[in-house]
C-alpha positions in Angstrom: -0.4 -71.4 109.7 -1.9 -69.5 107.0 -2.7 -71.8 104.1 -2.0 -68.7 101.9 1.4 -68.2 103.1 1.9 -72.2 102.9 1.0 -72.5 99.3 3.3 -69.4 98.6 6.5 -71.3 100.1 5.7 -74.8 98.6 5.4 -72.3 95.6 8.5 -71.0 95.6 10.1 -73.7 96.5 9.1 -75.9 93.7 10.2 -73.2 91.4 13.6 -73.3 93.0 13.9 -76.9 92.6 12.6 -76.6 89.0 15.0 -74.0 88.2 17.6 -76.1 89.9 16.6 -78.7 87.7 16.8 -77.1 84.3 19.8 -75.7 85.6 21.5 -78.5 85.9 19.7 -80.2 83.0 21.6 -77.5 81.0 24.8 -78.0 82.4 24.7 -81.8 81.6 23.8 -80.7 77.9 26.6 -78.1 78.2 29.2 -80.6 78.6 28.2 -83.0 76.3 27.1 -80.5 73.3 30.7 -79.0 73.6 32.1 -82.9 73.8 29.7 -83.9 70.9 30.4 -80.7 69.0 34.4 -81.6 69.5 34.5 -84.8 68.3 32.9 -83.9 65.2 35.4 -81.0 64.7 37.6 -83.9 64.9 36.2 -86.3 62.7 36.1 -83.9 59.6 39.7 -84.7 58.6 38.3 -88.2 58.4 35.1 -88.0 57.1 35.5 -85.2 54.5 37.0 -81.7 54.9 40.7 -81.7 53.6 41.3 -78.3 54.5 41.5 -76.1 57.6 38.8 -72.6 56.4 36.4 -75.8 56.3 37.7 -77.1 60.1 37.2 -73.5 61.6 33.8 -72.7 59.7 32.5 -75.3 61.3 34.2 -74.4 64.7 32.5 -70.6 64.6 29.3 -72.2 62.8 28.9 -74.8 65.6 29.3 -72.8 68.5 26.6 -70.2 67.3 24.2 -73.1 67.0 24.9 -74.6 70.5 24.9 -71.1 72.2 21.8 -70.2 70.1 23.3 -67.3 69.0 22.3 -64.5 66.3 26.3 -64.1 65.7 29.5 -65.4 66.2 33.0 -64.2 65.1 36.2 -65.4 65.5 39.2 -63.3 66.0 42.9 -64.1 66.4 45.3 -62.6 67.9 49.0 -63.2 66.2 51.7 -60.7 68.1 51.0 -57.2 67.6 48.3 -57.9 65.5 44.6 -58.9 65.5 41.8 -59.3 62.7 38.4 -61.2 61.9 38.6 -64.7 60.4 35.7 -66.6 60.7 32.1 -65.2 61.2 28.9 -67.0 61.3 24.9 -65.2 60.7 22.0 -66.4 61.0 19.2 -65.2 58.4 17.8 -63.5 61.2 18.0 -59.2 62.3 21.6 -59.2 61.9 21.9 -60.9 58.0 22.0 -57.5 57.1 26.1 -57.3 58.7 26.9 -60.4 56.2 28.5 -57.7 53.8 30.0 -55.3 56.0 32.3 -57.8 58.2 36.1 -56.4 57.7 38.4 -58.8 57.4 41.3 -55.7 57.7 44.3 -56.5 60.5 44.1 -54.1 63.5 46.8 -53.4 66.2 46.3 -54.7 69.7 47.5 -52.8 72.2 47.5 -52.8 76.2 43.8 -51.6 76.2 42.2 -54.1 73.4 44.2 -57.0 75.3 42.4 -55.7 78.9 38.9 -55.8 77.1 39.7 -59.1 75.9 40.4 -60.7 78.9 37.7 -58.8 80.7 34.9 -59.7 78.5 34.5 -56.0 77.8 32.0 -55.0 75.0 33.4 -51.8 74.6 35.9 -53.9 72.3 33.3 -53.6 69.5 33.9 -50.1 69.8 37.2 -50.3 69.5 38.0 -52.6 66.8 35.0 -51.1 64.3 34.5 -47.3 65.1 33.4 -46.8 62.5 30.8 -49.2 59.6 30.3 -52.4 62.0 29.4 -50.4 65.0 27.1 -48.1 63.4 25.4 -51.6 62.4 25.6 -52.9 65.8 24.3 -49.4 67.2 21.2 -50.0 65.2 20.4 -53.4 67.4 21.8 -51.4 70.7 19.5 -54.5 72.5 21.1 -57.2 70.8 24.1 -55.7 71.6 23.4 -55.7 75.3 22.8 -59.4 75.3 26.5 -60.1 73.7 29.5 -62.2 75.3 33.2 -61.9 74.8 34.9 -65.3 75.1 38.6 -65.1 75.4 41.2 -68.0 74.9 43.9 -67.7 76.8 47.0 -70.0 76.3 49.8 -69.4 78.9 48.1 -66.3 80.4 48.6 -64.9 76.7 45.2 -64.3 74.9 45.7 -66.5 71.4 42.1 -66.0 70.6 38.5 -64.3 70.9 35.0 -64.7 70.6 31.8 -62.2 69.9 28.4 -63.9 70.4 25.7 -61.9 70.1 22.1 -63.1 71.4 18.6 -63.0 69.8 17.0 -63.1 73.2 17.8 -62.6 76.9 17.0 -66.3 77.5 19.9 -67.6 75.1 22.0 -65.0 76.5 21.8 -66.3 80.0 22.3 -69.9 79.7 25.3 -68.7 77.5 26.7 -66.2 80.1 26.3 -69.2 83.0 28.4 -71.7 81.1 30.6 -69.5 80.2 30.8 -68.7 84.0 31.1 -72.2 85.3 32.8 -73.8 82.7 35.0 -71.0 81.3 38.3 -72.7 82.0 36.9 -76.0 80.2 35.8 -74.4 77.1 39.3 -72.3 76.8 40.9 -75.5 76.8 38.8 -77.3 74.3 39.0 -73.9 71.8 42.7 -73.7 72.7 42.6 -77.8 71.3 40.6 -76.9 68.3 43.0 -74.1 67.4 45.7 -76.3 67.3 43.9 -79.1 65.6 43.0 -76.6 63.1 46.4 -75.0 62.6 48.5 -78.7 62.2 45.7 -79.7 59.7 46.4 -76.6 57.5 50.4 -76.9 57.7 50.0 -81.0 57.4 47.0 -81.5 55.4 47.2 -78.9 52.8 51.1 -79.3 52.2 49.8 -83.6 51.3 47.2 -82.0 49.0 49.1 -79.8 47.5 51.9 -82.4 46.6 50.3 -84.6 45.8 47.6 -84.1 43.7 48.5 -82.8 40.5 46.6 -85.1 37.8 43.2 -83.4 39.2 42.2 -80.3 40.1 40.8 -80.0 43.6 38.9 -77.4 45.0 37.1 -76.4 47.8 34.3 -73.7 47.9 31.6 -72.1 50.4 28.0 -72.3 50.3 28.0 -69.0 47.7 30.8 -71.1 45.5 33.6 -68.6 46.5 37.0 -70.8 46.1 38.5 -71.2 49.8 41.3 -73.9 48.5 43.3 -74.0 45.0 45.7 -77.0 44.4 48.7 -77.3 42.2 46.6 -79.6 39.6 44.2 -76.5 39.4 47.3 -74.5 38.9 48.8 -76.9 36.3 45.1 -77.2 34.4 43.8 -74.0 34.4 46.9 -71.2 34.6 45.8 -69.5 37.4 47.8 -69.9 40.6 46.1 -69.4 44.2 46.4 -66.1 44.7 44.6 -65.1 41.8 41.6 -67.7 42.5 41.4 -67.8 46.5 38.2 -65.7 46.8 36.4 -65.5 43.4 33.5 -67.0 42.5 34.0 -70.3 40.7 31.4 -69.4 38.0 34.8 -67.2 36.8 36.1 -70.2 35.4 32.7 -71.3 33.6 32.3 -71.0 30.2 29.1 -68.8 28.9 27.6 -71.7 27.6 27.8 -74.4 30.6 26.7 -71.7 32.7 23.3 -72.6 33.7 24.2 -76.3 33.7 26.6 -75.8 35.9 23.7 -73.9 38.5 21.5 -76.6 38.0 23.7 -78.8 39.4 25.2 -76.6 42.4 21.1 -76.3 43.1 21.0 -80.1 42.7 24.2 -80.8 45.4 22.4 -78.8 47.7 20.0 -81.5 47.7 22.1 -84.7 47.0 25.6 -85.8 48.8 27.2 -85.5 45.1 26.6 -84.2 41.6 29.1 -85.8 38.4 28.3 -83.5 35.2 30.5 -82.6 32.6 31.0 -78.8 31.3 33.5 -76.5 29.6 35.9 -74.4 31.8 38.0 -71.8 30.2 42.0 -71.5 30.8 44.1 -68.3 31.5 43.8 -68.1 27.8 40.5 -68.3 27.4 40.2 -71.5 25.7 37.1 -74.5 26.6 38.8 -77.3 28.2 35.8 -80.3 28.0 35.7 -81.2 32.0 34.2 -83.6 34.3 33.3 -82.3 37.7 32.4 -84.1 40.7 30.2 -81.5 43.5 30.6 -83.0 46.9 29.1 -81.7 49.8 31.1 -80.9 52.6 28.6 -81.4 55.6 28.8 -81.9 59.2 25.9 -82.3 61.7 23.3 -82.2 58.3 24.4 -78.7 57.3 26.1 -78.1 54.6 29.1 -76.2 54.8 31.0 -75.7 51.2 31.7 -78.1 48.4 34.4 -80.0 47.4 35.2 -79.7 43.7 37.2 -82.6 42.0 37.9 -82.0 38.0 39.3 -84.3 35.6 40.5 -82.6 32.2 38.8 -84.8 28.8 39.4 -82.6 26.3 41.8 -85.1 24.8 39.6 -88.4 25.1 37.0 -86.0 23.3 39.2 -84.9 20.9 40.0 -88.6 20.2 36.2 -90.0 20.5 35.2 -87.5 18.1 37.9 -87.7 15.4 37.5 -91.8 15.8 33.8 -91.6 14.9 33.9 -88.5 12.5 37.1 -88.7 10.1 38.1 -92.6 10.9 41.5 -92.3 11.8 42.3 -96.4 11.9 40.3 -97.2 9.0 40.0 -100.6 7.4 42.5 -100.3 5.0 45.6 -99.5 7.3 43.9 -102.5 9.6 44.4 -105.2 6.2 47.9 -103.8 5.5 49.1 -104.3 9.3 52.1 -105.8 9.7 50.4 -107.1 12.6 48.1 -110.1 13.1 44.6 -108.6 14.4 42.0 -110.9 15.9 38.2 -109.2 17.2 36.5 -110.8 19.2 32.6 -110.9 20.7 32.2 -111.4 24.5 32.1 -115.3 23.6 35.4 -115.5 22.6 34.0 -116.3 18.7 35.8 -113.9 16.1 34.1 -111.3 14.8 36.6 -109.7 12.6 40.4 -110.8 11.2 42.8 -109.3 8.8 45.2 -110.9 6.1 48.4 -111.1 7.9 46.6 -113.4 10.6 46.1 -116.0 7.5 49.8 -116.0 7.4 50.3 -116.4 11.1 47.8 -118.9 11.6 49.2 -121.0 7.8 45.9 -121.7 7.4 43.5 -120.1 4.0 40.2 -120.7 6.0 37.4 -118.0 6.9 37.8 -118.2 10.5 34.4 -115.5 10.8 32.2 -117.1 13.4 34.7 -119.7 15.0 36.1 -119.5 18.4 39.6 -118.7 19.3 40.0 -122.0 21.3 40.1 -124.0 17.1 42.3 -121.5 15.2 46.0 -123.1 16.4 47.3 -125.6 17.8 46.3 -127.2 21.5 49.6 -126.0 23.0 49.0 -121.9 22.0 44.6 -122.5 22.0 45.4 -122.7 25.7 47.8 -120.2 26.3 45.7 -117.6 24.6 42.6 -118.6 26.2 43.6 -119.0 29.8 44.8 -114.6 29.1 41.3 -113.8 27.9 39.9 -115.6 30.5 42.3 -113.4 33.0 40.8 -110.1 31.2 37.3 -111.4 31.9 37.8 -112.5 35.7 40.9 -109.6 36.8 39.2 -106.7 34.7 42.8 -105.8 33.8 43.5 -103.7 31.0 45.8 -105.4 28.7 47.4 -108.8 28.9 50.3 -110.7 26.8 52.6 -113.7 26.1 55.6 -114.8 23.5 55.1 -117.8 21.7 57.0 -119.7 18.8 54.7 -120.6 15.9 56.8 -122.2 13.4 60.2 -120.4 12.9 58.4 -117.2 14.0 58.3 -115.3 17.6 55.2 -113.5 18.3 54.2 -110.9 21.2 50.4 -111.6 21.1 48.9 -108.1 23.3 45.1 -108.5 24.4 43.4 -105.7 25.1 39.6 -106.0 26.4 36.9 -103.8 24.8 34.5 -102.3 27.6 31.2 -100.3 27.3 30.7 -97.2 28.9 29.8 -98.8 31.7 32.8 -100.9 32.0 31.1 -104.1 31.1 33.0 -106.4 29.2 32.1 -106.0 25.3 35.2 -108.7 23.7 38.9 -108.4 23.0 41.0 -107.3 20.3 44.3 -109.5 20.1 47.6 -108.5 18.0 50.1 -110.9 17.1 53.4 -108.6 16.6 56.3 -110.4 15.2 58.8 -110.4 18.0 61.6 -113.3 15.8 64.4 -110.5 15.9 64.1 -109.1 19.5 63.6 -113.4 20.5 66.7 -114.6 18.4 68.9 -111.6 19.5 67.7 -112.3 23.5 68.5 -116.2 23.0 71.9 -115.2 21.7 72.6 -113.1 24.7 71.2 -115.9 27.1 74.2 -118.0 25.2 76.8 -115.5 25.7 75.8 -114.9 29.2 76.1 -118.5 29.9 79.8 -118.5 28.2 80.7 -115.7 30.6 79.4 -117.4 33.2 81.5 -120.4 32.6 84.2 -118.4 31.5 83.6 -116.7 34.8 83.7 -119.8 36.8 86.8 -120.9 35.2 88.4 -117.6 36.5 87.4 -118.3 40.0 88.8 -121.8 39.8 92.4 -120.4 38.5 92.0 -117.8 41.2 91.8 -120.4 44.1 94.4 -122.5 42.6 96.4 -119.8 42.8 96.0 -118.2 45.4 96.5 -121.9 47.2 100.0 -122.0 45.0 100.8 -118.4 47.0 100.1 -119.5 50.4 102.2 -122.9 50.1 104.8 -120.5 48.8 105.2 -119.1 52.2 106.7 -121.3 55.5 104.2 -122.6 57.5 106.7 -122.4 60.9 109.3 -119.8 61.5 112.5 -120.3 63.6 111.8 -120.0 67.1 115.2 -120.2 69.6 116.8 -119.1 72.8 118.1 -116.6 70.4 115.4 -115.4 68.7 111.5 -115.6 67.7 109.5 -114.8 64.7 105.6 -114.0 64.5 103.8 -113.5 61.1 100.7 -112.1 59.6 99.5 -112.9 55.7 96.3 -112.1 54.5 95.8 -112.4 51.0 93.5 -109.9 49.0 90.1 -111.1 47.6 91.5 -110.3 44.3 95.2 -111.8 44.6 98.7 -109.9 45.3 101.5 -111.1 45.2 103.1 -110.3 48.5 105.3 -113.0 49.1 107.9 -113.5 52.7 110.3 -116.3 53.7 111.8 -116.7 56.8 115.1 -119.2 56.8 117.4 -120.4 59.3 121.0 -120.6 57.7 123.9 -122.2 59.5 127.3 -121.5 57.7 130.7 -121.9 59.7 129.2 -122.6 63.0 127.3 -119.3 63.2 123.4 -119.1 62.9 121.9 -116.5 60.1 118.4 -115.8 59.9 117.4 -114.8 56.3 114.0 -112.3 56.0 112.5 -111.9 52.3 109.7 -109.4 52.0 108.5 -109.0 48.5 105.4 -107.2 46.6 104.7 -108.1 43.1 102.6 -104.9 41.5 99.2 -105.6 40.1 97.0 -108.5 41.4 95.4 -111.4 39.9 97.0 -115.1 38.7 100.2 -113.2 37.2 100.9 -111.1 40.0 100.6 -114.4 42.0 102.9 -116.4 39.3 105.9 -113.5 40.0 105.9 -114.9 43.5 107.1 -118.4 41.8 110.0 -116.8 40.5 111.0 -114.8 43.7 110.9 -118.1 45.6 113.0 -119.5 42.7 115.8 -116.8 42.8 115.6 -117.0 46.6 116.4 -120.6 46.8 119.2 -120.2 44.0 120.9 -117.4 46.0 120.7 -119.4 49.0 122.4 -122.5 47.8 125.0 -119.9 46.5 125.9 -118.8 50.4 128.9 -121.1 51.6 131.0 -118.7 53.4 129.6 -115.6 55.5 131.4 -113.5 52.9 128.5 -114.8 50.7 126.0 -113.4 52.7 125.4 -110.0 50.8 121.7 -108.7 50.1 122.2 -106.8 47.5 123.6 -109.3 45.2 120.5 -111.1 45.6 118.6 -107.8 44.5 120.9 -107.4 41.6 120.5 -111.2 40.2 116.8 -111.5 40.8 116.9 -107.7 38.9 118.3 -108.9 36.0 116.4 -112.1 35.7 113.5 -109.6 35.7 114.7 -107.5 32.9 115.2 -110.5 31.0 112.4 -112.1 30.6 111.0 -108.9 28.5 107.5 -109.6 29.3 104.8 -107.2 27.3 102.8 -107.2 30.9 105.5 -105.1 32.8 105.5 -106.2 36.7 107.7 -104.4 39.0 108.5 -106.3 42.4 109.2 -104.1 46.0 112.0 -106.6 48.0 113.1 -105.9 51.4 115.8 -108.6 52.7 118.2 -108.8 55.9 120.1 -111.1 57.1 120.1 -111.4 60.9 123.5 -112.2 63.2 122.6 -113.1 66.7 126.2 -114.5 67.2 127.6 -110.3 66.6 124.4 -109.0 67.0 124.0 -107.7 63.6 121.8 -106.8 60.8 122.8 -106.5 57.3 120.3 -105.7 54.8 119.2 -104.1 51.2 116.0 -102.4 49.8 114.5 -102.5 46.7 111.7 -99.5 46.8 110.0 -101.0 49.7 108.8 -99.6 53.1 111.1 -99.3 56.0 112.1 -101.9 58.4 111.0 -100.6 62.0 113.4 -100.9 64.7 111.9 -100.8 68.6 115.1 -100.6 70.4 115.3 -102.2 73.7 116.0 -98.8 75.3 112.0 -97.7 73.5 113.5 -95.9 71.1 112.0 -96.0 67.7 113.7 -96.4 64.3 113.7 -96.4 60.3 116.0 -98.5 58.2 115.8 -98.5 54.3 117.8 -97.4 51.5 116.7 -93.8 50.0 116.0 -93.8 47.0 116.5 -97.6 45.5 114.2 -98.7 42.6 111.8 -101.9 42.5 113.3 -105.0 40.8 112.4 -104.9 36.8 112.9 -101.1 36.7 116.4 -100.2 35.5 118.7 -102.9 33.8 122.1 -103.5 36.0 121.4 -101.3 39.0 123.8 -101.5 41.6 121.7 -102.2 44.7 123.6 -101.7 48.0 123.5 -102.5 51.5 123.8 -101.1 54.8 123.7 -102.8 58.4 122.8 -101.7 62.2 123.6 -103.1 65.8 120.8 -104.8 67.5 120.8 -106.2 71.2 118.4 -108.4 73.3 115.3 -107.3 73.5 115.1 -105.2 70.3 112.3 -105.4 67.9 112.3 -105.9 64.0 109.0 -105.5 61.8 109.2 -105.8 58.3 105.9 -105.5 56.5 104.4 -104.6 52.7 102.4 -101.4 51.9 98.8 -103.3 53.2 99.5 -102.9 56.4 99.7 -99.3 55.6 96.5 -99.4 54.0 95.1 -100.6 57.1 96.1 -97.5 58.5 95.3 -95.0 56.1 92.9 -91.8 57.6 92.1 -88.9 55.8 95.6 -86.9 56.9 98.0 -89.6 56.6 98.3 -93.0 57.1 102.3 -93.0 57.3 101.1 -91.0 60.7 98.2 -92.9 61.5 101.1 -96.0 61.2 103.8 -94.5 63.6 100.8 -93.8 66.8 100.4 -97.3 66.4 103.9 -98.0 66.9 104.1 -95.5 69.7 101.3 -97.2 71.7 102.2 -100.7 71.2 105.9 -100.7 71.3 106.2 -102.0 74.9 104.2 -105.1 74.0 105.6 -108.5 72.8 105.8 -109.6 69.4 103.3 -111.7 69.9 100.7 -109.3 71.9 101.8 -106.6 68.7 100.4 -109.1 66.2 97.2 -109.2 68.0 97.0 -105.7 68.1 97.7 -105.5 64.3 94.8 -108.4 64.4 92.1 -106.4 65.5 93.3 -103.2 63.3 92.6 -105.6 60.4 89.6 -107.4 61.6 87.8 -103.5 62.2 88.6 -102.5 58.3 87.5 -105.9 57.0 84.5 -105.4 58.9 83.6 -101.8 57.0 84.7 -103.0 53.7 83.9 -107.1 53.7 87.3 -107.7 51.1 90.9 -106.9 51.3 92.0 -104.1 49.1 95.5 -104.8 48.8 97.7 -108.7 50.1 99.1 -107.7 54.1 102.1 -109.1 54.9 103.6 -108.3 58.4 107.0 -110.4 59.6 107.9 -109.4 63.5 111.1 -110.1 64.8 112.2 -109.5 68.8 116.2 -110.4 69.4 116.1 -112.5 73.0 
């Protein structure tokens, strides 16, 4: 073999597998450049950029450093429309573009949106016709050795890239990844994008919120404002629309000028700069600010500044006039009303005034002595364990009340700190607090007489409402004739519902006497009424001896005018509903004094209404003739006599008289005693919402066997 030929092949060969080698080598450093170059995009939220021009400068700045461009620009593409955002240039042959990029919206149409997704450079052309390409025609080589990235998102470009190439090298390892890895770099731009976007609606909303004490700023390298909060707003008069893009040396008054470039020139160098300066307003007046430069920097460059300003114009105002015109001077000190105490940093007084004499009863020069021997053990203790918590917390003011003699004082501590914040001594005012003390011990005394008064209200309460429920029988008749089921809740604040339920045997026939009654009001009087229905009850019942006795109504007109009688100031009117029940000639008889209904379920499901129209409570009118009025019954009709409660327990937004009668309607082929449960849970679900009883609920159920 010739040698010639031999060394040619291993030759060519070893170039191959060098070539593959740095090949591959740069597709290792592909991925994990773009990985690397990712996460950082992502740490900036965290590490110092607050706002989203700062997330996508970096975006357009790092790609042109990993693809070792000359130029990168940024374009995106929002519906119709299309336009420049971000741009990055190296100080290299195309620096000279910095001023002539147009940041002017252009249409895209179906031509633009084909060069896009082609990579076709022609799209220079067509977006700058005129200015940018004549630039770009000047570096016709540097224009051959361009790419144009698109991001697609759904098959929908979102998004564009130009990079332009100083060298045919750079160009090809660019053109390569983007031709192996095009589909993983769309996806991590697509992810930037949208990191970028929800840091700009989330981010900048916080910032703009919340920060209002400050103002907060962000600016390029060449100091243009990129970010204006509301504190800047608020500070300086300007809103964002009038700042957003001027220089910040605008706000910088003539003479802090050049101290302010010294230290921009000095944060290009250090992480931050603190200076103070004088800015001017909208109207032109020097507010005396402190400024904190920050650099905001990823991968050591450095890509803007954060600028944080606190407004002191008032602490200066205050500083000066306290060491220039002596606004608390000695005299108003000696005329305090106030005890005042100085002290050095080891606790020994250093300066007192008159008054404290007073306080402390004691005509001694106290110069020199330490606070722990001016008064007594008991208060030397108190007061030193709060300077003590001064020293150690670093808080900024500290009190307590104490009783020296007949007086009260509020003695406020209040550390003195040098500029550094060390701690310099206190200065301790003892204000007389006797009035404010003596007026809070009275109210401590009344509140402990309402208390007790309070108490003794709940104690009358429970007796009473204990007096109600043994007012009511604890059994009801229960025959081959006829059964009775009850329900009585009693509200949290007392009623005065009040039922009975009686057997009555006169001339060998069996009556069974129903009293409903509702007392207005609530409380221990409402409850007391109840006494006196029971009363007039029992009185009218030992009247009955023949069934001619046997008339409702003349029980409503006695207990009526025993009512009117009594000529209480605290007017009650009482709602009475009583029948008397015949099983023997299955008959009702009955009278109404304004109260609900009696409901009827008839045997045959039929559903009715007994009352008397138009009757008025007891206590209303003086000698009104009641009257009464009767109805058949038969086996297996139903009786339910109740008080407005149960109503209540029924009460929706239409009507609860409705609300009432669906309940009837559903339940009216029950038993008695399966209705009551019914009613049961009805009550149980309200209780439940409201945790009390608005109103006493009484409920008397009735079925003829």
């Amino acid at each position: 073999m010739n040698p010639i030929l031999g060394l040619t092949a291993f030759s060519i060969g070893t170039l191959i597998v060098l070539l593959l080698i740095v090949y591959i080598k740069d597709m290792v450093r592909f991925i994990f450049t773009v990985q690397d170059f990712f996460k950082n995009f992502l740490s900036i939220d965290k590490s110092s950029s607050d706002f989203t021009s700062g997330l996508f400068n970096y975006m357009i700045q790092a790609i042109r450093v990993h693809f070792r461009a000359e130029l990168s620009m940024m374009f995106f593409i929002d519906s119709n429309h299309c336009g420049l955002r971000y741009f990055s240039i190296t100080e290299g042959k195309m620096k000279f573009l910095r001023d002539s990029m147009d940041l002017t919206d252009f249409d895209v149409d179906d031509t633009l949106r084909r060069q896009i997704m082609t990579g076709d450079l022609r799209i220079i052309r067509t977006i700058y016709p005129h200015v940018f390409y004549k630039g770009f025609s000047r570096y016709k080589n540097i224009l051959k050795k361009a790419l144009v990235i698109p991001i697609v998102q759904d098959k929908v470009p979102v998004a564009f890239f130009i990079i332009c190439f100083p060298n045919v090298v750079n160009y090809l390892r660019a053109w390569k990844m983007d031709i192996f890895y095009k589909k993983q770099l769309n996806n991590i731009i697509l992810d930037m994008i949208s990191v970028g976007r929800t840091r700009e609606q989330n981010i900048f909303s916080i910032m703009m919120e919340n920060i209002r004490d400050y103002a907060f700023i962000t600016a390029d390298n060449s100091m243009k404002i990129t970010t204006w909060n509301k504190g800047s707003e608020l500070m300086f008069g300007y809103d964002s629309n009038e700042m957003i893009g001027r220089k910040f040396e605008f706000l910088i008054s003539e003479e802090s000028l050049e101290d302010f470039e010294r230290a921009v020139n000095i944060s290009m160098r250090k992480e931050e700069t603190k200076m103070k300066i004088l800015i001017l307003d909208y109207n032109k007046t020097n507010l005396t600010c402190e400024i904190l430069l920050k650099q905001i920097k990823m991968n050591d460059t450095v890509m803007g500044f954060y600028i944080l300003i606190k407004d002191v114009s008032k602490d200066e105002v205050l500083k000066n006039n306290m060491k220039n015109k002596s606004i608390i001077n000695r005299s108003i000190v000696e005329n305090a009303r106030d005890g005042i105490i100085l002290l050095n940093r080891d606790d020994k007084i250093i300066y007192f005034n008159e008054r404290l004499k007073n306080i402390a009863e004691a005509n001694i020069a106290f110069l020199g002595m330490d606070i722990a021997n001016v008064f007594s053990r008991q208060y030397n203790t108190e007061i030193k364990k709060k300077i003590d918590e001064l020293k150690k917390n670093k808080i900024d003011f500290n009190f307590i009340d104490v009783n020296i003699g007949e007086f009260w004082y509020n003695i406020r501590f209040f550390p003195i700190k040098s500029d550094e914040g060390g701690y310099q001594g206190v200065i301790i005012f003892f204000i007389d607090n006797t009035i404010r003390m003596k007026t809070r011990k009275e109210l401590e005394e009344k509140k402990e007489q309402l208390e007790n008064l309070n108490r003794s209200f709940l104690e009358h309460l429970n007796a009473a409402r204990l007096m109600q429920k043994n007012l009511v029988p604890k059994t009801l008749p229960k025959n081959k004739h006829i059964r009775f089921e009850s329900i009585y809740y009693l509200s949290d604040e007392i009623g005065g519902d009040f039922f009975y339920v009686e057997e009555l045997k006169i001339e060998r026939t069996n009556f069974y006497l129903v009293l409903v009654a509702d007392v207005s009001g609530h409380g221990v009087a409402a409850s007391m009424f109840s006494v006196l229905v029971k009363d007039t009850y029992n009185d009218f019942k030992k009247s009955c001896r023949t069934k001619e006795d046997l008339v409702p109504s003349e029980f409503l007109k006695v207990f009526n005018k025993k009512i009117v009688e009594l000529d209480i100031e605290m007017k009650k009117f009482i709602t009475v509903f009583f029948s008397i029940i015949d099983t023997t000639n299955k008959k009702v008889m009955f009278s109404s004094a304004g109260h609900p209904s009696m409901v009827a379920i008839r045997n045959s499901d039929m559903i009715q209404f007994y009352g008397i129209k138009n009757s008025p409570p007891i206590g209303v009118f003086e000698n009104y003739a009641y009257k009464d009025d009767s109805m058949e019954i038969e086996s297996g009709d139903k009786l339910l006599f109740y008080t407005d409660g149960l109503l209540e327990v029924f009460a929706s937004e239409d009507s609860y008289v409705s609300y009432f009668n669906n309940f009837i309607l559903q339940n009216k082929g029950l038993s008695i005693a399966q209705i009551k449960a019914e009613m049961d849970k009805q009550i149980a679900v309200v209780f439940e919402k409201t945790h009390f009883y608005q109103d006493d609920i009484t409920v008397i159920l009735c079925q003829v066997l």
